[in-house]
Backbone as JSON, one array per atom type, in Angstrom:
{
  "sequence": "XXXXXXXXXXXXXXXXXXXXXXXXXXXXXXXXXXXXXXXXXXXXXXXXXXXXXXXXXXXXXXXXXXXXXXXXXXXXXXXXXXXXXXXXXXX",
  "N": [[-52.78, -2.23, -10.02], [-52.24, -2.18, -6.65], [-53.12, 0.62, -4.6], [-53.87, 1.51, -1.91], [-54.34, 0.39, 1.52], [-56.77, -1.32, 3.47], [-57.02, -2.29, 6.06], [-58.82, -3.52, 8.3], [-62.21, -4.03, 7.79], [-63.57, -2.43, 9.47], [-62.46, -0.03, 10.05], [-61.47, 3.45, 9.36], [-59.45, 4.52, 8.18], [-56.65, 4.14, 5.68], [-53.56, 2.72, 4.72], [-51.29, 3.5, 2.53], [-49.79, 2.49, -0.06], [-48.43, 3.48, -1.99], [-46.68, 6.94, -3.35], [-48.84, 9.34, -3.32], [-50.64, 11.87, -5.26], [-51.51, 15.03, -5.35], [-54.89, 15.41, -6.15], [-54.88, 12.62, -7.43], [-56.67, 10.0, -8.47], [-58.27, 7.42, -6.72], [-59.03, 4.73, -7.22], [-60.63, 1.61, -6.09], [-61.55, -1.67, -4.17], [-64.08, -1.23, -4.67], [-64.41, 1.21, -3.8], [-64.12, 4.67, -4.29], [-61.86, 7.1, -4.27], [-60.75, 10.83, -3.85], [-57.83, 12.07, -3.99], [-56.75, 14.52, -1.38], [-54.2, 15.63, -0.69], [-50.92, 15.54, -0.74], [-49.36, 12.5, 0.06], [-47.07, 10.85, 1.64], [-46.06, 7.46, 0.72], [-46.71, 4.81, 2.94], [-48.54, 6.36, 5.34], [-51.3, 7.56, 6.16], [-54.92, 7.95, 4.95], [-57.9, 9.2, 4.61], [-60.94, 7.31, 3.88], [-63.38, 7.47, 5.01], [-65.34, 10.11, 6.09], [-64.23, 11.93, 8.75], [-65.27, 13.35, 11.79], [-64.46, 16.19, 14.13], [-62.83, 15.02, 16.96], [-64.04, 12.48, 17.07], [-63.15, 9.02, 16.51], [-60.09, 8.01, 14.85], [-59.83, 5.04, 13.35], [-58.07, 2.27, 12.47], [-57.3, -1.14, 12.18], [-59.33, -2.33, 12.8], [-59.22, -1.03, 15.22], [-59.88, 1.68, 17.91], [-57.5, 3.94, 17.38], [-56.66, 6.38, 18.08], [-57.94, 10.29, 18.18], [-59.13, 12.52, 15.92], [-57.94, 15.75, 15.73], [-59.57, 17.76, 14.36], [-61.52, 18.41, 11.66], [-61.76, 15.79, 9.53], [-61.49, 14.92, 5.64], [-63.2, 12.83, 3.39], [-60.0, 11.46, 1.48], [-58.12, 13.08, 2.81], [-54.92, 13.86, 4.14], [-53.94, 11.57, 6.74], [-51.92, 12.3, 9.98], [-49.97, 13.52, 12.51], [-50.53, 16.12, 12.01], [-53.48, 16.38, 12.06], [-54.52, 14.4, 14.12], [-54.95, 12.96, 17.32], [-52.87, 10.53, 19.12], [-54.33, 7.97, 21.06], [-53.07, 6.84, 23.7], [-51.39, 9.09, 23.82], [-52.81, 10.92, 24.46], [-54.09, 10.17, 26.77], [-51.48, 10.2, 28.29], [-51.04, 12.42, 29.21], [-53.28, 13.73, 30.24]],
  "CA": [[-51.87, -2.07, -8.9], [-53.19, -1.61, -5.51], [-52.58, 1.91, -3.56], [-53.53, 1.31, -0.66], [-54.43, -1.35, 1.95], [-57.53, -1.34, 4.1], [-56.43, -3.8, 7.04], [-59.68, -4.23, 9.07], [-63.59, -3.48, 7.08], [-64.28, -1.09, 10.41], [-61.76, 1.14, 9.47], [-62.14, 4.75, 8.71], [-58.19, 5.25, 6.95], [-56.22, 2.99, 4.47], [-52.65, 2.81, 4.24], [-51.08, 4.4, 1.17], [-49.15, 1.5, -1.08], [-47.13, 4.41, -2.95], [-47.26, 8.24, -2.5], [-50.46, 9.32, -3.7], [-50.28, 13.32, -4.96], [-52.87, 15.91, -4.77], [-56.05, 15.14, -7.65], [-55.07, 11.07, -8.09], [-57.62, 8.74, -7.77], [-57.94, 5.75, -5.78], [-60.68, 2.93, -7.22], [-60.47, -0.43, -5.82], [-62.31, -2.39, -3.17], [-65.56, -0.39, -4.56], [-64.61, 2.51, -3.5], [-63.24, 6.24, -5.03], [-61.02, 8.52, -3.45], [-59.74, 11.9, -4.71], [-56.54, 12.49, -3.08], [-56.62, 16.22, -1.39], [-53.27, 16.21, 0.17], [-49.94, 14.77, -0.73], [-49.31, 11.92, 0.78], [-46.25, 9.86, 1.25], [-46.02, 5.71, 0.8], [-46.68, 4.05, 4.45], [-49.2, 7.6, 5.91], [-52.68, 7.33, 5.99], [-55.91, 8.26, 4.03], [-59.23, 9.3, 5.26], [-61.5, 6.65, 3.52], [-64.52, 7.88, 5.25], [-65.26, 11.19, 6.62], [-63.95, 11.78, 10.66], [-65.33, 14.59, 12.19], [-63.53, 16.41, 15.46], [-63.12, 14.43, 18.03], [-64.22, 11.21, 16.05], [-62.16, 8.16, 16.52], [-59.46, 7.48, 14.11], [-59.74, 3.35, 13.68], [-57.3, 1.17, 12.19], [-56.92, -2.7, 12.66], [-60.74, -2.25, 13.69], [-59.59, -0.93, 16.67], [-59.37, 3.41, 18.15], [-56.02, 4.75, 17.47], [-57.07, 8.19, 18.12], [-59.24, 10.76, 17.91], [-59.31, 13.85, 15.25], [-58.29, 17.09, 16.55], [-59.82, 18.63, 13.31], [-62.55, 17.57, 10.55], [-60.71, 15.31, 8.11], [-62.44, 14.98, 4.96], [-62.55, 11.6, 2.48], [-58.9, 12.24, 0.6], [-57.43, 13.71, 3.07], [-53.71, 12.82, 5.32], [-54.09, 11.72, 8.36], [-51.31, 11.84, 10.39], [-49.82, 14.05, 13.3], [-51.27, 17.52, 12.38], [-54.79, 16.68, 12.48], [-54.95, 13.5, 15.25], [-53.97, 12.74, 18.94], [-52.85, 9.19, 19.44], [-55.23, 8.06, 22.42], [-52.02, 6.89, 24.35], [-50.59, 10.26, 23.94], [-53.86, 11.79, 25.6], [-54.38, 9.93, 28.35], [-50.62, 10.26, 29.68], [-51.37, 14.19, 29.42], [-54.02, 13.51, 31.4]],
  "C": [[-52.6, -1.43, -7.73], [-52.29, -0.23, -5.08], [-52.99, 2.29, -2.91], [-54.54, -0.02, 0.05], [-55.26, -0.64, 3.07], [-57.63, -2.54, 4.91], [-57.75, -4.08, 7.34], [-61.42, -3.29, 7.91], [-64.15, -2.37, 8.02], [-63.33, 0.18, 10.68], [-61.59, 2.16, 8.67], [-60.73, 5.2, 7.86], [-57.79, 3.84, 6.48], [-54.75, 3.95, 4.52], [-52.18, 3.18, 2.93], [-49.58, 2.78, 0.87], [-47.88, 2.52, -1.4], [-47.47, 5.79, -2.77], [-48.49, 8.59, -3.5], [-50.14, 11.62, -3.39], [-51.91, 14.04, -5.23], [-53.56, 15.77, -6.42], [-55.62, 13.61, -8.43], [-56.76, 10.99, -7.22], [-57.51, 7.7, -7.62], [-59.21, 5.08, -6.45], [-59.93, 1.67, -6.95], [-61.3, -0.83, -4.23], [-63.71, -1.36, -3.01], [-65.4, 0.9, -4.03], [-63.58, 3.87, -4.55], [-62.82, 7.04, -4.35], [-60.49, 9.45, -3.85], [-58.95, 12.23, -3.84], [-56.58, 14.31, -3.05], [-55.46, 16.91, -0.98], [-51.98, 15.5, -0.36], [-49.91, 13.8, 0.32], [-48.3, 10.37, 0.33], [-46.33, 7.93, 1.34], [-46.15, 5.66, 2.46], [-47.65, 4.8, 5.17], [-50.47, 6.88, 5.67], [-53.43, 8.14, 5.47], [-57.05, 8.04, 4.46], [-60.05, 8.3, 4.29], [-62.66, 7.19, 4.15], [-64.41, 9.75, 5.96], [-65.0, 11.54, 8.31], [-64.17, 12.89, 10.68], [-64.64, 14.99, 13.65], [-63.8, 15.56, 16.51], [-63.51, 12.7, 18.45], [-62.97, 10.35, 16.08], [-61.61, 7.39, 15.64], [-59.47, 5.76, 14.13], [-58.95, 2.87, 12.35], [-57.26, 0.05, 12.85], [-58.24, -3.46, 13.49], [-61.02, -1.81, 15.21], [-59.79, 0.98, 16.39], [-58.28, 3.35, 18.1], [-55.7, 5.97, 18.3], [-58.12, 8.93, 18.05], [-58.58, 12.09, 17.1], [-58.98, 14.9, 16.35], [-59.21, 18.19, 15.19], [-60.53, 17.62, 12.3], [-61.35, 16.51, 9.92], [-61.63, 14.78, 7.25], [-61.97, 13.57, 4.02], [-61.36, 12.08, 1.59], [-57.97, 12.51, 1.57], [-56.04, 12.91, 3.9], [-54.07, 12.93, 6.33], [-52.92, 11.48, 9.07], [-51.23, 13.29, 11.85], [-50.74, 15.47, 13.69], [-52.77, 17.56, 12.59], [-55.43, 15.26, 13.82], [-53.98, 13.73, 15.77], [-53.94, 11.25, 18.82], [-53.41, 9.08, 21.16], [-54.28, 7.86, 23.75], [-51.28, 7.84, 24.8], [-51.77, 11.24, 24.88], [-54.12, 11.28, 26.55], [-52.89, 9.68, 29.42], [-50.22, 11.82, 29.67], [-52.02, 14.19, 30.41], [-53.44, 14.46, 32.84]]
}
């Protein structure tokens, strides 16, 4: 059973299939993930390592950028990225 879905190959997170709790592991498409964070069905999952400032990519495109390390495992969602849309009408 898959758990989770890696839309584009230049993408640094992966959708979560089902919730995914803290110390699963993920194998499939060659890779291993230890889950460090709860994380509910539909959220995202660091697949590679993003460091600050580092541009979140999904769908092979930028989404965002990190406000904070995020480590392989970890959630990615509001508390540690800016959606790039949301920073440039701060601007």
């Amino acid at each position: 059973m898959r758990k989770i879905l890696i839309l584009d190959s230049r993408d640094n997170i992966a959708v979560c299939l089902v919730d995914l709790e803290i110390g699963d592991t993920v194998e499939q498409d060659d890779i291993s993930i230890k889950v460090l964070n709860r994380i509910p069905r539909g959220h995202k999952i660091a697949t590679q390592v993003i460091s600050k400032n580092d541009g979140v990519i999904k769908y092979g495109e930028r989404m965002g950028h990190a406000v904070a390390p995020i480590a392989i495992g970890e959630h990615v969602h509001v508390h540690n990225i800016l959606g790039d849309r949301l920073s440039s009408a701060q601007s």
